[in-house]
N, C-alpha and C positions, 0 to 999 in steps of 0.2 A: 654627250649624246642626249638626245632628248626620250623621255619617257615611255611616250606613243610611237616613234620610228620603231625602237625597240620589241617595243610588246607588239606592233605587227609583223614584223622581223621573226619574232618567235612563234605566231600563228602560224605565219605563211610555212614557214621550216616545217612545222610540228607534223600542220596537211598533208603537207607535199610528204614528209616521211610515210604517214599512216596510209598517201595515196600510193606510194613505190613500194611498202610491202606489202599491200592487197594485192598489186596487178603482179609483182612476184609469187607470191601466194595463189595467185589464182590462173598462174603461165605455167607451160611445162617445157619450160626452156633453160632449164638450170642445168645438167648434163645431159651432152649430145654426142651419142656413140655414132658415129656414120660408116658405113661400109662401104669402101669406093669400089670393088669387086662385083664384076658382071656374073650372075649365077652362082654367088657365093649361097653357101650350105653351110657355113660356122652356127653358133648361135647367136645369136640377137641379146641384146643390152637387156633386154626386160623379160627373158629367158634364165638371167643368171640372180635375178633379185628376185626372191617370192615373194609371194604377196598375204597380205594381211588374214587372208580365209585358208591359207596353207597349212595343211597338215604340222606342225611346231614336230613329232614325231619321227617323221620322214625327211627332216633338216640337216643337214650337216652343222656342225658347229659355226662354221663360216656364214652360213647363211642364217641361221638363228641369230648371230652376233648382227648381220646387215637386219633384219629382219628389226631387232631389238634397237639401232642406231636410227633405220628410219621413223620408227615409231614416235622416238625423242623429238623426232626435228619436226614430224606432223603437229604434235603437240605444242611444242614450245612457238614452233614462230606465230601460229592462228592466237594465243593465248599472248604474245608481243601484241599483236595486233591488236585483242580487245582490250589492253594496260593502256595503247596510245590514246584511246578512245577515251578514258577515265581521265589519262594526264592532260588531254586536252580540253576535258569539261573543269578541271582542277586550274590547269593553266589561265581559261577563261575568265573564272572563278576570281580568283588572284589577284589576276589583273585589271578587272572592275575593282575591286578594291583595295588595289594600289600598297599591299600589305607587305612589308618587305619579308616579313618570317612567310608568310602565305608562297610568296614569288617564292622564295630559297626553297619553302616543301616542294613546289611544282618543277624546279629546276632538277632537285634531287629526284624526283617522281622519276622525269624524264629519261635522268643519268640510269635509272634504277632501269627502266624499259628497255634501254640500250644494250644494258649487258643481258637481257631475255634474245633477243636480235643476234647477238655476237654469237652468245651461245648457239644458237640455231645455225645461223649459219655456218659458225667453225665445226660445227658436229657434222652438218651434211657435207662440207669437204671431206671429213675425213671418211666418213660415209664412200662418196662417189671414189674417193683415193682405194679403198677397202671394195668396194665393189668391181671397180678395172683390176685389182689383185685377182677377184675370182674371176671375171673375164678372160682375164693373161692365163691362167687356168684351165681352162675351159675350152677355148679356139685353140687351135694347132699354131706354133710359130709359125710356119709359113704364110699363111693366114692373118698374121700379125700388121704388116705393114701394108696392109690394103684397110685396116681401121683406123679413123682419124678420133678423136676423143679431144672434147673441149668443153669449159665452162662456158653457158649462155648467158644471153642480156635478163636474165631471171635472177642467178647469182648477182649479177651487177645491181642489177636493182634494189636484193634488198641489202645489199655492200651500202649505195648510194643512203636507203632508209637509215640504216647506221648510223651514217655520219651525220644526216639531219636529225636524227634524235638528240644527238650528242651536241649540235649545233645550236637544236633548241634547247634541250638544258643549260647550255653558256649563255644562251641570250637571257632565257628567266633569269641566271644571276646576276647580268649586268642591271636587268630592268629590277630587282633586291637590289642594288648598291643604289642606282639612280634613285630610287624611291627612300632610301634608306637614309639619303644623303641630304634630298631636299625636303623630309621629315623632319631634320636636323636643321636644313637654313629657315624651313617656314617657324619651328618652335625658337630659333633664335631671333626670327625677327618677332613674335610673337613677345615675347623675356624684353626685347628692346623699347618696345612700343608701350609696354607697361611702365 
């Protein structure tokens, strides 16, 4: 493979990642509790999670635990998001000059950002899992199956950022080998021509 396919290959990824966890990050389409009941009186999805200016006092331990779980996942993925931002001025970096230890730190950078992403996201599953618990709770069985409950294209998105993170860390290392490799045939034709 050639050197510059590659390092645009790992741009284009890296973007496109930092651009599918912004627009996740910044959608509110990641669970979606619907209630298909005409003049349903249950409570509502955003009834059973408090919110951040909530009395911590007047919590149930349940709700302090969701309280404490989302807190994590605000944090961690906006804080993904500004790491992508570093590994792709590092990535850049890099790759102007052609350094094969420089590529491997920006590969690992990447790798490294990935699992800030994973984390995030596996927490707010288990989060939104934890949260339908005090829902189920909360609403009367009867009540139960007039609610439909599903992850949005918000979850998917930043599922999708993931795996472009992870996509561009492989490419930095191929583009470390590639550059590692023809480091190695330029200094041998250099040794031969002497």
């Amino acid at each position: 493979m050639r050197y510059g396919v590659v390092i645009l290959a790992a741009g284009f990824t890296g973007l496109l990642s930092f651009s599918l966890l912004a627009v996740a990050i910044g959608t509110d389409y990641w669970y979606i509790i619907d209630v298909n009941k005409a003049n349903h009186t249950g409570a509502n999805g955003s009834s059973v999670i408090p919110s951040f200016t909530a009395n911590m006092s007047s919590l149930s331990e349940a709700e302090r635990h969701l309280l404490g779980l989302h807190k994590v996942v605000v944090i961690i993925l906006p804080l993904s998001l500004v790491l992508l931002v570093f590994g792709w001025i590092f990535g850049l970096v890099s790759s102007l000059a052609s350094s094969p230890n420089l590529l491997a730190g920006s590969a690992s950078y990447f790798l490294f950002c990935s699992l800030f992403t994973l984390t995030g996201v596996s927490i707010y599953i288990k989060y939104s899992n934890q949260a339908m618990e005090e829902f189920q709770r909360v609403v009367s069985p009867e009540n139960l199956p007039y609610v439909d409950v599903s992850f949005g294209w918000s979850l998917a998105a930043a599922w999708l950022s993931y795996s472009l993170e992870v996509a561009t860390g492989l490419l930095l290392m191929l583009a470390a080998r590639i550059a590692q490799m023809k480091g190695h045939y330029d200094s041998g034709v250099g040794i031969g021509i002497l």
